[in-house]
LUMTORFI-652407 format. One record per residue (C-alpha): residue number from 1; x, y, z; residue in three letters. Coordinates in nm, 4 decimals, always signed. Example, Ala and Ser with C-alpha at 12.3 -4.5 7.8 and 13.67 -1.06 7.14 Angstrom:
! LUMTORFI-652407
+-----+----------+----------+----------+---------+
| num |     east |    north |       up | residuo |
+-----+----------+----------+----------+---------+
|   1 |  +1.2300 |  -0.4500 |  +0.7800 |     Ala |
|   2 |  +1.3670 |  -0.1060 |  +0.7140 |     Ser |
+-----+----------+----------+----------+---------+
! end
This chain:
! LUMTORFI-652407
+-----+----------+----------+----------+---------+
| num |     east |    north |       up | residuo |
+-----+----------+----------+----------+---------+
|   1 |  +1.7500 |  -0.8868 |  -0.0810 |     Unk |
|   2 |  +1.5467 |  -0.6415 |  -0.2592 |     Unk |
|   3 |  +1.2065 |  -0.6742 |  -0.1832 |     Unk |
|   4 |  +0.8806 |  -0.5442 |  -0.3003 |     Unk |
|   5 |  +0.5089 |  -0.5124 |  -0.2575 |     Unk |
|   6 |  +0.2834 |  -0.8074 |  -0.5776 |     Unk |
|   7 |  +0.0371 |  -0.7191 |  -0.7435 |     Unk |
|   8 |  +0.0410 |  -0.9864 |  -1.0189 |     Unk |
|   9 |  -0.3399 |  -0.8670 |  -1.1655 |     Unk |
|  10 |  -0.5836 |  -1.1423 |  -1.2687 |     Unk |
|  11 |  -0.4037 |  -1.2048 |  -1.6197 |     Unk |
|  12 |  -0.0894 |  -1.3477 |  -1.4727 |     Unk |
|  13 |  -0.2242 |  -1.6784 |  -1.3452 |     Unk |
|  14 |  -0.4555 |  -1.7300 |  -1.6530 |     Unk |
|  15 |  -0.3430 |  -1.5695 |  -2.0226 |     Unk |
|  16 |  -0.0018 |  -1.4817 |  -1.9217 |     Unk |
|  17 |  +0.0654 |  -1.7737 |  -1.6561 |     Unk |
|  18 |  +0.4037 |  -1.8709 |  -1.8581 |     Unk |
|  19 |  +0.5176 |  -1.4921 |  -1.7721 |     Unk |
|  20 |  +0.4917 |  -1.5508 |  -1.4092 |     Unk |
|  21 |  +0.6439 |  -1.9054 |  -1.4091 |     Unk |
|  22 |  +0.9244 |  -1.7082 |  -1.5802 |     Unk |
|  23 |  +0.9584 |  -1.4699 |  -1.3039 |     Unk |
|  24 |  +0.8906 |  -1.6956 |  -1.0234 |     Unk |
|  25 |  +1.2570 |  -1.9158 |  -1.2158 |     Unk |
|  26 |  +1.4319 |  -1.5727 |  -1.1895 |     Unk |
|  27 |  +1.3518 |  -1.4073 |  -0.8261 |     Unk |
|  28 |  +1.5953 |  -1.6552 |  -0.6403 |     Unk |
|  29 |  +1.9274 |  -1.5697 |  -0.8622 |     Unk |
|  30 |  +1.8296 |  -1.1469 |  -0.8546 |     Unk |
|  31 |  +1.7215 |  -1.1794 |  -0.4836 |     Unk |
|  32 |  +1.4288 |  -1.0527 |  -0.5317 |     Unk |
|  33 |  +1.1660 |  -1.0968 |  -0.2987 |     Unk |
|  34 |  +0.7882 |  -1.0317 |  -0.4021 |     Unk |
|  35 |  +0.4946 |  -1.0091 |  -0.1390 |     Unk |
|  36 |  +0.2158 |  -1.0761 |  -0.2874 |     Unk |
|  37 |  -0.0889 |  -0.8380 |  -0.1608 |     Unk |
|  38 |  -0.3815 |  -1.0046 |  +0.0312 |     Unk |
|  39 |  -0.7101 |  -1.0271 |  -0.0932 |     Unk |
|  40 |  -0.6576 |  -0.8636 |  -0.3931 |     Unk |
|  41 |  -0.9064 |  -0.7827 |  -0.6995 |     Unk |
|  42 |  -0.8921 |  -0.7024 |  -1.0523 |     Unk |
|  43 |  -0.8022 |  -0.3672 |  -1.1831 |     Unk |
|  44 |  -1.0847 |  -0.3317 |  -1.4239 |     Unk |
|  45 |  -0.8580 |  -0.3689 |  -1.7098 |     Unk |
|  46 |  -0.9504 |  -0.0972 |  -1.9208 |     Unk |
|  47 |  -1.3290 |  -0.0722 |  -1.9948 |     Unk |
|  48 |  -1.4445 |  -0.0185 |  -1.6486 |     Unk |
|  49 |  -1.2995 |  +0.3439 |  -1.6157 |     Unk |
|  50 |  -1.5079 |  +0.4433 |  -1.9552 |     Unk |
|  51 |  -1.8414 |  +0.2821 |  -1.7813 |     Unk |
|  52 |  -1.8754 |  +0.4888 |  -1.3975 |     Unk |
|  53 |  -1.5331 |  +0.6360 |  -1.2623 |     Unk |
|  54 |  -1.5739 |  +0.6019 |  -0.9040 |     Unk |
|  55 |  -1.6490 |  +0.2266 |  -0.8917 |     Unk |
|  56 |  -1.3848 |  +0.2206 |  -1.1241 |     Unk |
|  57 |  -1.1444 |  +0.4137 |  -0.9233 |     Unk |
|  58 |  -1.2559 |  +0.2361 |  -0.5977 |     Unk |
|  59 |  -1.1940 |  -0.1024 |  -0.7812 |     Unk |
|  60 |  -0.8372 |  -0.0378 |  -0.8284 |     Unk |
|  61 |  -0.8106 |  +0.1639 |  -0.4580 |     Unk |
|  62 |  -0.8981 |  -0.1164 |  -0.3076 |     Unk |
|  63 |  -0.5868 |  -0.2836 |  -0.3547 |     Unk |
|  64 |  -0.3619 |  +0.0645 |  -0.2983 |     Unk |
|  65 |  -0.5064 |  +0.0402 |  +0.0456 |     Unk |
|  66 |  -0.4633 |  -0.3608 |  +0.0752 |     Unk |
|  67 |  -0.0961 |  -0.2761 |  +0.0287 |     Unk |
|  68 |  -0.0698 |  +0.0169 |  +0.2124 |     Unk |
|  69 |  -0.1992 |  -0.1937 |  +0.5301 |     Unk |
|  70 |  +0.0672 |  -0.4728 |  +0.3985 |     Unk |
|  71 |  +0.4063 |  -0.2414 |  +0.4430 |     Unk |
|  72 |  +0.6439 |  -0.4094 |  +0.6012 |     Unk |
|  73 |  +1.0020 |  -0.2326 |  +0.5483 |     Unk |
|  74 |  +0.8354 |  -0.1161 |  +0.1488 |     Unk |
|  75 |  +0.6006 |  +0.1124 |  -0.0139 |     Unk |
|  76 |  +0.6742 |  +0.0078 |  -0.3655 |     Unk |
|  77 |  +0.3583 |  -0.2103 |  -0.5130 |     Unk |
|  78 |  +0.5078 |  -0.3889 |  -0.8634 |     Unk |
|  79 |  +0.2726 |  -0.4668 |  -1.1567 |     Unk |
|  80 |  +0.4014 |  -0.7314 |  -1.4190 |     Unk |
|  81 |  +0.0884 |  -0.6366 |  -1.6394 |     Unk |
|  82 |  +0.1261 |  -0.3078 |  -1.8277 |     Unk |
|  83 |  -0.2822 |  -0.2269 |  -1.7476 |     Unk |
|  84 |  -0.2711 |  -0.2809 |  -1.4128 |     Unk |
|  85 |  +0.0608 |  -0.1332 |  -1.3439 |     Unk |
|  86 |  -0.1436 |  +0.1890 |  -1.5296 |     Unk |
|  87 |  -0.4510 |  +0.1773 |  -1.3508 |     Unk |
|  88 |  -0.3121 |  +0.1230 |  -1.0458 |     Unk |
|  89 |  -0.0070 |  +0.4790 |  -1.1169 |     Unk |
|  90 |  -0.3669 |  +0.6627 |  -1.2730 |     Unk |
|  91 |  -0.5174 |  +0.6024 |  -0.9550 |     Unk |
|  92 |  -0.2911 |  +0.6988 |  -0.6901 |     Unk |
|  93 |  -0.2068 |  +1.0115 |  -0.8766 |     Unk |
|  94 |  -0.5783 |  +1.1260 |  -0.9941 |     Unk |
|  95 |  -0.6453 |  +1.1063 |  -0.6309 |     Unk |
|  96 |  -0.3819 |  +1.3145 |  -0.5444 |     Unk |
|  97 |  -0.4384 |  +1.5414 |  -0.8476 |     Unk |
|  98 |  -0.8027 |  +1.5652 |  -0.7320 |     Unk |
|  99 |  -0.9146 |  +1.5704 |  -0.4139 |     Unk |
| 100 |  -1.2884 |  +1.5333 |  -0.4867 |     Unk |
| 101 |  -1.2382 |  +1.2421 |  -0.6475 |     Unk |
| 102 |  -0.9887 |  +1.0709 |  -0.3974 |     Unk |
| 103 |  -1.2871 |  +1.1803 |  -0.1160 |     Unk |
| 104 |  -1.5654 |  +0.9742 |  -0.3125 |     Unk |
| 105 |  -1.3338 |  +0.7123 |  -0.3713 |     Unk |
| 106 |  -1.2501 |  +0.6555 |  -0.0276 |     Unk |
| 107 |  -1.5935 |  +0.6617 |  +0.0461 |     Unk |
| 108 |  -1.6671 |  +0.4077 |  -0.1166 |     Unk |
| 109 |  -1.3613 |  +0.2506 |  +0.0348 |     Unk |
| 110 |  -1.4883 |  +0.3185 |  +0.3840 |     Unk |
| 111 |  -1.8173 |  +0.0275 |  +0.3309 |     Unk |
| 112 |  -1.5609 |  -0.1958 |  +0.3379 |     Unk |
| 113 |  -1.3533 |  -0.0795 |  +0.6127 |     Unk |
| 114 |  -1.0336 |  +0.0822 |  +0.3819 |     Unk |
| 115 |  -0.8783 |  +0.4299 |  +0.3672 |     Unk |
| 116 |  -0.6078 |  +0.4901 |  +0.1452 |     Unk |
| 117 |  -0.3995 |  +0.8325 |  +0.1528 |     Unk |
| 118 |  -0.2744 |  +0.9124 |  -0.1910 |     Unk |
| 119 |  +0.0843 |  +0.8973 |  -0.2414 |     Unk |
| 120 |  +0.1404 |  +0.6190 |  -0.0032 |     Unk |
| 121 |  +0.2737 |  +0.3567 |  -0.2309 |     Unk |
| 122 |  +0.5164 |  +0.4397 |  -0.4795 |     Unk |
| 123 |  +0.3684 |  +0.1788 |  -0.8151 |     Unk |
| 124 |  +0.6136 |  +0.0397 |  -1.0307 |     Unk |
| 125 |  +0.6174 |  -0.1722 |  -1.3482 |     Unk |
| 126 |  +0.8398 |  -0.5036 |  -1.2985 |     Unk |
| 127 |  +1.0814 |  -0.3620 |  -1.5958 |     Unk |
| 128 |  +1.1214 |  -0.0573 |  -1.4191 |     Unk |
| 129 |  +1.2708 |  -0.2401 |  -1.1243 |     Unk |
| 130 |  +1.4768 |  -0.5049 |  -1.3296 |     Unk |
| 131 |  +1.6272 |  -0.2282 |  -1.4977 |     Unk |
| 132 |  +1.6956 |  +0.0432 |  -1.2178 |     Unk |
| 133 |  +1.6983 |  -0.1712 |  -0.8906 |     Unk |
| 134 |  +1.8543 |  -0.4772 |  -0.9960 |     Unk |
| 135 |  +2.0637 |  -0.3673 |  -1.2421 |     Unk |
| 136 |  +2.1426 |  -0.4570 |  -1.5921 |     Unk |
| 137 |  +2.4837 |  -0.5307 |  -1.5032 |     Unk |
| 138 |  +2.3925 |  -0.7722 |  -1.2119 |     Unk |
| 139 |  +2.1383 |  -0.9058 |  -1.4492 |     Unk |
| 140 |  +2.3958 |  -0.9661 |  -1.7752 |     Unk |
| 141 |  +2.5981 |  -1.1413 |  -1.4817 |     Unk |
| 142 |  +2.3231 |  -1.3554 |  -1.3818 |     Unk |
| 143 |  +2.2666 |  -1.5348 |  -1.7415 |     Unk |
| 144 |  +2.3252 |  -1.8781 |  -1.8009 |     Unk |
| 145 |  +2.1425 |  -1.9184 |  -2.1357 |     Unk |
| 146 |  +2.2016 |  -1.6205 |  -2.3603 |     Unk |
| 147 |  +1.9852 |  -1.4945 |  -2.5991 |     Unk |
| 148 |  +2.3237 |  -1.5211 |  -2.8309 |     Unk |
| 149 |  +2.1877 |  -1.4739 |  -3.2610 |     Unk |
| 150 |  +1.8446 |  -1.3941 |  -3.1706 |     Unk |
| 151 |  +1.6982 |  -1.0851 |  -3.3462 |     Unk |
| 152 |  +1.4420 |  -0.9580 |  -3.1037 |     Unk |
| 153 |  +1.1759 |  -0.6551 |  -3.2056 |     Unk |
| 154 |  +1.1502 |  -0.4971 |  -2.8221 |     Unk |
| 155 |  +0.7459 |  -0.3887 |  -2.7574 |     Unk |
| 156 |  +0.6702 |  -0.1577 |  -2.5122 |     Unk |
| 157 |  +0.3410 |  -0.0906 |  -2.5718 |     Unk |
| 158 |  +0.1353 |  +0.2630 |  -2.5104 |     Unk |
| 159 |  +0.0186 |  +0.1685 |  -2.1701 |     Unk |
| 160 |  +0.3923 |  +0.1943 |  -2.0087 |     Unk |
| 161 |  +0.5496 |  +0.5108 |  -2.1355 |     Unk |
| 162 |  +0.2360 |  +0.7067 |  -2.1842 |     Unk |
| 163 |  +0.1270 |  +0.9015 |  -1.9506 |     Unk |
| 164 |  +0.4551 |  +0.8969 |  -1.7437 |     Unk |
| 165 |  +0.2862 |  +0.9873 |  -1.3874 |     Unk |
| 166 |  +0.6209 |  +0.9195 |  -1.2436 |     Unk |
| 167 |  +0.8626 |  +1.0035 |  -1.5523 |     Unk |
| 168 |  +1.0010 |  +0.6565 |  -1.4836 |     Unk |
| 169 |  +1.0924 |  +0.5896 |  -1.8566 |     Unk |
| 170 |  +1.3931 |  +0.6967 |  -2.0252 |     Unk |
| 171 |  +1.1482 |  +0.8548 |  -2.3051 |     Unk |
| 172 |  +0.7881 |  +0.8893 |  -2.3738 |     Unk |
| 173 |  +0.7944 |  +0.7863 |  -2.7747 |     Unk |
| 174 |  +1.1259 |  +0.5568 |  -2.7324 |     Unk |
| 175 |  +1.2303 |  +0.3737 |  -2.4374 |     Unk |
| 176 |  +1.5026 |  +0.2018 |  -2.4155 |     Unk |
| 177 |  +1.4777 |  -0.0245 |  -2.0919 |     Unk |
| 178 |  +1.3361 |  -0.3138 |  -2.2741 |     Unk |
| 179 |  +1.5596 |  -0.2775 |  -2.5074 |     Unk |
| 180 |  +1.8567 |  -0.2307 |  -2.2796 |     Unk |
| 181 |  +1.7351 |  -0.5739 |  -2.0893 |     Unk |
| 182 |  +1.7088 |  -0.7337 |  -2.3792 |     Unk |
| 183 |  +2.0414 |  -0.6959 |  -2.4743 |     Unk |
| 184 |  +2.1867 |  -0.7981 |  -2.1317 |     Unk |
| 185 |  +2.0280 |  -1.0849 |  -2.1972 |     Unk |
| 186 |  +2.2725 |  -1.1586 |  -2.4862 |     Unk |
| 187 |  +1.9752 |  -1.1004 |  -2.7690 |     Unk |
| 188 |  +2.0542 |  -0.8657 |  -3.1014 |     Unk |
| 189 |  +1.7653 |  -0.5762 |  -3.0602 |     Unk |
| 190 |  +1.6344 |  -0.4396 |  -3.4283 |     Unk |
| 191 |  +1.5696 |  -0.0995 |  -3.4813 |     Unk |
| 192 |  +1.1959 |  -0.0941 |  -3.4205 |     Unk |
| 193 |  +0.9983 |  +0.2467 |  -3.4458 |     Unk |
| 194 |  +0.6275 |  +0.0699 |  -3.3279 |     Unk |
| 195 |  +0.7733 |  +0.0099 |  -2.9792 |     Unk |
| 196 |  +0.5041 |  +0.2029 |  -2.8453 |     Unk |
| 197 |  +0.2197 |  +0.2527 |  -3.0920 |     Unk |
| 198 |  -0.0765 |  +0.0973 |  -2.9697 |     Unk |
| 199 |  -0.1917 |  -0.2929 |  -3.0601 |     Unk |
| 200 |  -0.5702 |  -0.2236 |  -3.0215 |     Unk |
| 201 |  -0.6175 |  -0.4132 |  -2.6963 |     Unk |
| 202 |  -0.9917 |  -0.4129 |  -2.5965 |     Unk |
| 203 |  -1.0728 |  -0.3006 |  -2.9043 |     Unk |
| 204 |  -1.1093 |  -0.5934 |  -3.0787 |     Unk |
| 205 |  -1.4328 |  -0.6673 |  -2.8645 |     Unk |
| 206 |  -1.5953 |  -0.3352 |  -3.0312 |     Unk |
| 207 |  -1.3859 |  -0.2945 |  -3.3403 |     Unk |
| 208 |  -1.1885 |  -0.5875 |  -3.4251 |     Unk |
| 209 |  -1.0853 |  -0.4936 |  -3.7896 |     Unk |
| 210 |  -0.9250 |  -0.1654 |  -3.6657 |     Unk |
| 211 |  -0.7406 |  -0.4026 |  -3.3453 |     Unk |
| 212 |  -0.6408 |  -0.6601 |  -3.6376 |     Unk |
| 213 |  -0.5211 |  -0.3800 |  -3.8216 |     Unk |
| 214 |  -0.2828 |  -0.2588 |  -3.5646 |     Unk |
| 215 |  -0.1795 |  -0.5695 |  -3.4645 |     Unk |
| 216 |  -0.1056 |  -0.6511 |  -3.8550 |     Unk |
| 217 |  +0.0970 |  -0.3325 |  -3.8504 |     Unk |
| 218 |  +0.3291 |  -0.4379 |  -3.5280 |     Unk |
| 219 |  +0.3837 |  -0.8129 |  -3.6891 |     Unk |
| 220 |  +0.4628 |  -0.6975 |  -4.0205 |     Unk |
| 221 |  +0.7234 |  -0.4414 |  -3.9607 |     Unk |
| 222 |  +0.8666 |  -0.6741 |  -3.7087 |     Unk |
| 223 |  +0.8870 |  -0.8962 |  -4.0068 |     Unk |
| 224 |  +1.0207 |  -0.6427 |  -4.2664 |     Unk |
| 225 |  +1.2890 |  -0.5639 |  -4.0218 |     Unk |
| 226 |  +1.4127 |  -0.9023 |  -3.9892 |     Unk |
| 227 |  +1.3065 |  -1.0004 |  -3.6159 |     Unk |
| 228 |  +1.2789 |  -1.3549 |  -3.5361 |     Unk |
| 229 |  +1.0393 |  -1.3075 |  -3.2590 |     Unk |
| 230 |  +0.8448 |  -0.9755 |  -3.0483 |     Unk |
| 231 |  +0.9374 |  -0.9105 |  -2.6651 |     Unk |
| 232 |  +0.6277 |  -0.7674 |  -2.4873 |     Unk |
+-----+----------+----------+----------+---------+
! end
């Protein structure tokens, strides 16, 4: 059994609850066991790193040193959300990067009794591990209900390949892993350049008519280039 370190983020019981019912149907037939970590908070999404850094920062360590404390037989923390699998790779490695900022950070850790030593945890986004641990192989073998005459537009999103802390991806501008799941999955992938421009996210709180705009873009190419439906 391959098991792992949770961090399923706030989204993944609220917005995106029908993305963990769909892993929670899946980790019996890969053998894949997920510990969830205790206590854990929210990542600040995205806005809280361009309010105050080190609350920020601390907001995120918090749960690198939940997990750390958690180990048992694994160091490898898994994000199903793209932000918080990012904020929680930015973190561990900024700290490392820069000590000053990994001091004030555990600092602030320290009022609530936590230390965490950069590097500890090795973060991972749950695609990374479908694809490299599990295998697409033991995956394609594994399919009861394939994706058979489905044209599928594979998005990535920016958060994922870009920055790379851990060169995990295949390429910075093109993965292929989704892509490469997709199609062990028995669906027909398009040819779709956009699978990691950005869809606006947050932005639509501040500037929604640029975010609809990008979002337009993503839909409408999918569109052009015949895709029946977008895998995120």
């Amino acid at each position: 059994m391959s098991k792992y370190l949770y961090y399923p983020g706030c989204s993944m019981d609220s917005s995106a609850k029908a993305y963990q019912e769909s892993l929670d149907a899946v980790l019996g037939p890969l053998d894949l066991h997920l510990e969830e970590i205790d206590d854990w908070n929210c990542c600040g999404a995205t806005e809280f790193l361009g309010i105050n850094l080190i609350p920020a920062y601390s907001l995120i360590a918090r749960n690198l040193a939940l997990a750390a404390n958690q180990m048992n037989g694994t160091r490898t923390v898994v994000a199903p959300c793209s932000a918080c699998y990012l904020n929680l790779a930015k973190a561990d490695h900024y700290m490392q990067e820069r000590p000053a900022l990994g001091e004030k950070v555990n600092e602030a850790l320290a009022a609530g009794g936590l230390q965490y030593k950069p590097g500890t945890l090795d973060v991972r986004h749950l695609i990374d591990v479908l694809v490299y641990d599990i295998g697409l192989e033991t995956i394609r073998s594994k399919v009861t209900q394939p994706l058979t005459g489905l044209r599928v537009a594979p998005y990535m999103g920016c958060m994922l390949p870009r920055p790379d802390y851990q060169n995990r991806w295949s390429d910075h501008e093109h993965p292929t892993e989704l892509d490469d799941l997709l199609r062990a999955l028995g669906a027909e992938v398009i040819d779709y350049p956009l699978t990691t421009s950005c869809c606006g996210g947050h932005m639509a709180q501040i500037g929604p008519e640029t975010a609809f705009e990008l979002l337009r873009r993503l839909v409408a190419d999918a569109d052009e280039r015949g895709a029946h439906m977008m895998v995120t």
